[in-house]
C-alpha positions as CSV (number, residue, x, y, z in Angstrom):
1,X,56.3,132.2,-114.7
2,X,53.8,130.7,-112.5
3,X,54.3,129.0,-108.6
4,X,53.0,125.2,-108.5
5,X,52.6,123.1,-105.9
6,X,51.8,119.8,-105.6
7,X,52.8,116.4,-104.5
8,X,55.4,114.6,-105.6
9,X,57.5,110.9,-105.5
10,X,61.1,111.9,-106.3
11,X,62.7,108.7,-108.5
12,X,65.7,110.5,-109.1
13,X,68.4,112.5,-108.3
14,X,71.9,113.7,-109.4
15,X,74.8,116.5,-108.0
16,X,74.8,119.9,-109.1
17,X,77.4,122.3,-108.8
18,X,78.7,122.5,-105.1
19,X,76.1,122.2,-103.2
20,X,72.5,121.9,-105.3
21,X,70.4,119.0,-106.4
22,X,68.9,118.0,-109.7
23,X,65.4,116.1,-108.5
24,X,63.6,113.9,-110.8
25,X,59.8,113.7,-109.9
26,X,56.6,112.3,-111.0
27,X,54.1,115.0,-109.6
28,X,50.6,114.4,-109.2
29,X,49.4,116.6,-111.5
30,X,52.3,117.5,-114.1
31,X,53.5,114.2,-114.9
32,X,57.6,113.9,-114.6
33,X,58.9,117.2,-113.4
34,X,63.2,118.0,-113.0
35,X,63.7,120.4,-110.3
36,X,66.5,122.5,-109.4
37,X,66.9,122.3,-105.5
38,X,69.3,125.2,-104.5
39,X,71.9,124.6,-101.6
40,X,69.9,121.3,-101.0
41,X,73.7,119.6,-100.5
42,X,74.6,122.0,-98.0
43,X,75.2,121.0,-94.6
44,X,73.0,124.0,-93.3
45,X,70.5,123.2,-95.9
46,X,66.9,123.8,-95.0
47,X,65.5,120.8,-97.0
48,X,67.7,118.5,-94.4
49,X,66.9,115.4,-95.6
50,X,63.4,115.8,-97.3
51,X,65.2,115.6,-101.3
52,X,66.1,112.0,-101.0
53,X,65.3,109.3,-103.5
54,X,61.5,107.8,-103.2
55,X,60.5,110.6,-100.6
56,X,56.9,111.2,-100.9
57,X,56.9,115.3,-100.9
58,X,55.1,118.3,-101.2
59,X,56.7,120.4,-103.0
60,X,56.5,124.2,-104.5
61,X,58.3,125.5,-107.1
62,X,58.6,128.1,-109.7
63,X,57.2,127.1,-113.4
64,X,58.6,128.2,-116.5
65,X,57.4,126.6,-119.5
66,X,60.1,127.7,-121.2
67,X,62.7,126.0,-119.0
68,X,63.2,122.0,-118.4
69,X,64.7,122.8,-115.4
70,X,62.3,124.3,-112.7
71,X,63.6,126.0,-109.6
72,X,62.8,124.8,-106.2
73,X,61.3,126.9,-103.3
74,X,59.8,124.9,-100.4
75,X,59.3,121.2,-99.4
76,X,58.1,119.3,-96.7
77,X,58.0,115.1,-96.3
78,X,54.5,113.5,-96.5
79,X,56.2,109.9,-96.0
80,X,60.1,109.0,-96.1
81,X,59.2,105.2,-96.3
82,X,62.0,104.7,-93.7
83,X,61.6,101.5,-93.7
84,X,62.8,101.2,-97.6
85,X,65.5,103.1,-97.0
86,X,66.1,100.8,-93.9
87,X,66.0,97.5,-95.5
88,X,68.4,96.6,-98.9
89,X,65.5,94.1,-100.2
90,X,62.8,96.9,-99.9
91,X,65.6,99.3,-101.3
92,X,66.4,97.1,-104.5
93,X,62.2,96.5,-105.0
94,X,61.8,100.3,-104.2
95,X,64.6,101.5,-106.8
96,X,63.2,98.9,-109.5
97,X,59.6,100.1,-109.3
98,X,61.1,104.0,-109.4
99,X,63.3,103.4,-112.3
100,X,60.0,101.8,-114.4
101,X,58.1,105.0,-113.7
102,X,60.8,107.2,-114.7
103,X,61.4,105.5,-118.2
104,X,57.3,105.1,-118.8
105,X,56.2,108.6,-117.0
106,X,57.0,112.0,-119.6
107,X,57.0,115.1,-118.9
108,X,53.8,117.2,-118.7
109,X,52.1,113.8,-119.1
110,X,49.3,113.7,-116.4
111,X,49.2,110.0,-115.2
112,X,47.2,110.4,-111.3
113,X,46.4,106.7,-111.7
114,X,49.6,105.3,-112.0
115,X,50.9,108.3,-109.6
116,X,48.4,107.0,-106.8
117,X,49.3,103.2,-107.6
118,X,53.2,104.2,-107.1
119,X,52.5,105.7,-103.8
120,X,50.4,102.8,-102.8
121,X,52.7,100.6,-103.7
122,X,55.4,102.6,-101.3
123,X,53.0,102.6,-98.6
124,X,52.7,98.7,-99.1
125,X,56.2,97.6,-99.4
126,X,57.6,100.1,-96.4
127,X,55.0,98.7,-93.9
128,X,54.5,95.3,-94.9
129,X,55.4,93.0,-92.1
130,X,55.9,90.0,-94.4
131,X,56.7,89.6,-98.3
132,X,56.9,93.1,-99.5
133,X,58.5,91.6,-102.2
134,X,54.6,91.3,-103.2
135,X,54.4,94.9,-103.7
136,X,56.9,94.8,-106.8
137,X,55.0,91.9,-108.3
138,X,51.9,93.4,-107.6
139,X,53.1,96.7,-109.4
140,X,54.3,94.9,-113.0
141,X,50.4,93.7,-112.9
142,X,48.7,96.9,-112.5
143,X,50.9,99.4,-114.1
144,X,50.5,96.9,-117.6
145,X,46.7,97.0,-116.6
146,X,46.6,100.8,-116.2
147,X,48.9,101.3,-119.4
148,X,46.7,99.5,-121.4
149,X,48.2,95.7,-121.7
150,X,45.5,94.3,-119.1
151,X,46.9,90.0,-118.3
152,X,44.0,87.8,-118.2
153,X,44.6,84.8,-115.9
154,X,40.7,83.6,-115.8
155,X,40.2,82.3,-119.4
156,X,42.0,81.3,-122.4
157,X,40.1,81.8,-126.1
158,X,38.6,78.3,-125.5
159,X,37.8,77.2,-122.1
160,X,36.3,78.8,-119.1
161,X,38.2,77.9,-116.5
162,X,42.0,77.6,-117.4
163,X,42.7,75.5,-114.1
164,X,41.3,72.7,-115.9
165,X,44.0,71.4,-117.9
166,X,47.4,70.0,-117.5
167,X,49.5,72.2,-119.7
168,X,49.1,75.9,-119.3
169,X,51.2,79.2,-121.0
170,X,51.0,82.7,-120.9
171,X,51.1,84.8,-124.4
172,X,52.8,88.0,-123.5
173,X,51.8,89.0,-127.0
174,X,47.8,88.4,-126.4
175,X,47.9,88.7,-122.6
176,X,45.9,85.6,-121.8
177,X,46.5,82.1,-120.9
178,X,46.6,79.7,-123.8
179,X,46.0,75.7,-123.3
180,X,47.0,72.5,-125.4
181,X,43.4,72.8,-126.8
182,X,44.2,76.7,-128.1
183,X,45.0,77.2,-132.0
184,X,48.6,76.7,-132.8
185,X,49.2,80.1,-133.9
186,X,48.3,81.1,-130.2
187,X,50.5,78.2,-128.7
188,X,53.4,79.5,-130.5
189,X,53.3,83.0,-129.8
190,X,55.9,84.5,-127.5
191,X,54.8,83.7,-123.7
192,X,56.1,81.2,-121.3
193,X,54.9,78.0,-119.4
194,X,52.7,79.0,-116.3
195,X,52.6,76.5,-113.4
196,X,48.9,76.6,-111.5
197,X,50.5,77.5,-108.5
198,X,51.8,80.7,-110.5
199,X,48.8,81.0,-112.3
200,X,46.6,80.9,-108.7
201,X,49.0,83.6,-107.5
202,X,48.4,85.8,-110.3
203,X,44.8,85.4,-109.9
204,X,45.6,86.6,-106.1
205,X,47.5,89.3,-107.0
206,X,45.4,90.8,-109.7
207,X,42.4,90.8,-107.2
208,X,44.3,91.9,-103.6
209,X,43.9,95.4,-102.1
210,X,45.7,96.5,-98.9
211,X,47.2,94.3,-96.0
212,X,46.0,91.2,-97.7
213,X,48.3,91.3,-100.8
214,X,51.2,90.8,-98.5
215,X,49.5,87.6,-97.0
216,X,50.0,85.8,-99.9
217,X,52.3,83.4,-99.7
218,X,54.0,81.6,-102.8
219,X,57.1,79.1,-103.4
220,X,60.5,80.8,-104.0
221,X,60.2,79.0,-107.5
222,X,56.7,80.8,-108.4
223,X,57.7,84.1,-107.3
224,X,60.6,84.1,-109.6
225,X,58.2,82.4,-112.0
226,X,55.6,85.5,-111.8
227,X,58.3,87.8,-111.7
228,X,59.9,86.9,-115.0
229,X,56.8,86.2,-116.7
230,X,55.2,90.2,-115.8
231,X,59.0,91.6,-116.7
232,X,58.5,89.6,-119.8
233,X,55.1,90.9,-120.5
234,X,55.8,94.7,-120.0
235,X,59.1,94.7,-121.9
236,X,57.1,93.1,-124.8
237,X,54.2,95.9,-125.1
238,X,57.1,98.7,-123.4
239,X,60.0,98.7,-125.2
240,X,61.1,101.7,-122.5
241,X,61.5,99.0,-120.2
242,X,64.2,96.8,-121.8
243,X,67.8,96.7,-120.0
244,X,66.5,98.1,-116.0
245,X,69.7,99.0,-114.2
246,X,67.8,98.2,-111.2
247,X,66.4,94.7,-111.5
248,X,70.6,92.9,-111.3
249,X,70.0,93.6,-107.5
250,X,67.3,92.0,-107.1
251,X,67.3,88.2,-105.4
252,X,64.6,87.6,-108.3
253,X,66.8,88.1,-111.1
């Protein structure tokens, strides 16, 4: 047995006898980690309210490789992202995000670049001002980068500059625009038809950092547009991420 600590985002958790907790967490350097949180349901608990879902925690805890079920011994909150917990849109964009990381994320599987673009993604969507609805799409784009399924919105096989033409797509299966001029075994490839206003958001989204992502502003029709079409693209390379509970609460869906 050996005493861990590290940080942690917990995406899940479930009742336990009485008064413990089951947590569900992808750590920053173990991958997904279930922890057994002792008394946490207590009302004289001394976690209080630090083991709620998407709390951003440190966390110790005793290691047994031989268990799958590690116990608990001391937390404290590095964010609560109260304003996600505040606000059902943020809540519902929040709960997809954490439910895609639980059903990519394995145990013992360290992922720190997906870990830190799940906590910046947190940060984003808690303390945006505007649109953190951006946050989610912005998420689908770089976790399918970071996973290996990178999009391409610059270029199609033939042309340099896809904004040029009047008829655009998307091939989920190839991950890059395809035009009227592309091969017809390209054009008739799973995908699904891009407008440019989408296609000029993507470009935004794929190339934002920080406050500015949530500055972009986009037609209810392309956001649901951009949505569909990056939940279409990960469910074609993930097959982990077909049927989300999460994503029937969202205003997208």
């Amino acid at each position: 047995m050996s005493i861990q600590r590290t940080e942690a985002i917990i995406l899940k958790t479930i009742p336990y006898g009485e008064t413990s907790k089951i947590l569900t967490t992808f750590t920053k350097n173990m991958g997904k980690v279930n922890l057994l949180a002792k008394g946490a349901r207590d009302v004289k608990s001394k976690y209080g309210g630090s083991l709620e879902l998407f709390n951003y925690i440190s966390v110790i805890y005793y290691d047994r490789t031989e268990r799958d079920l590690q116990y608990v011994s001391d937390v404290s909150v590095i964010d609560p992202f109260l304003q996600i917990h505040n606000d059902l849109d943020r809540t519902y964009e929040a709960l997809a995000i954490i439910e895609m990381c639980n059903r990519l994320i394995h145990g013992n599987e360290d992922n720190l670049h997906i870990f830190d673009l799940l906590v910046q993604t947190l940060q984003g969507i808690d303390r945006a001002e505007k649109r953190p609805v951006n946050g989610l799409l912005y998420f689908m784009l770089h976790v399918a980068t970071r996973l290996g399924f990178t999009m391409d919105f610059d270029s199609c096989k033939n042309c340099r500059d896809v904004m040029d033409h009047k008829e655009l797509n998307f091939s989920v299966e190839h991950g890059r625009v395809v035009c009227e001029s592309c091969p017809s075994h390209l054009r008739n490839v799973s995908g699904a038809l891009l407008s440019k206003e989408s296609l000029g958001i993507m470009r935004q989204i794929a190339r934002s950092h920080g406050n500015g992502l949530y500055n972009i502003a986009m037609s209810e029709k392309a956001c649901h547009e951009v949505y569909h079409l990056l939940l279409r693209h990960l469910q074609f390379h993930m097959e982990e991420l077909q049927n989300l509970n999460s994503l029937s609460f969202l205003k997208l869906a």
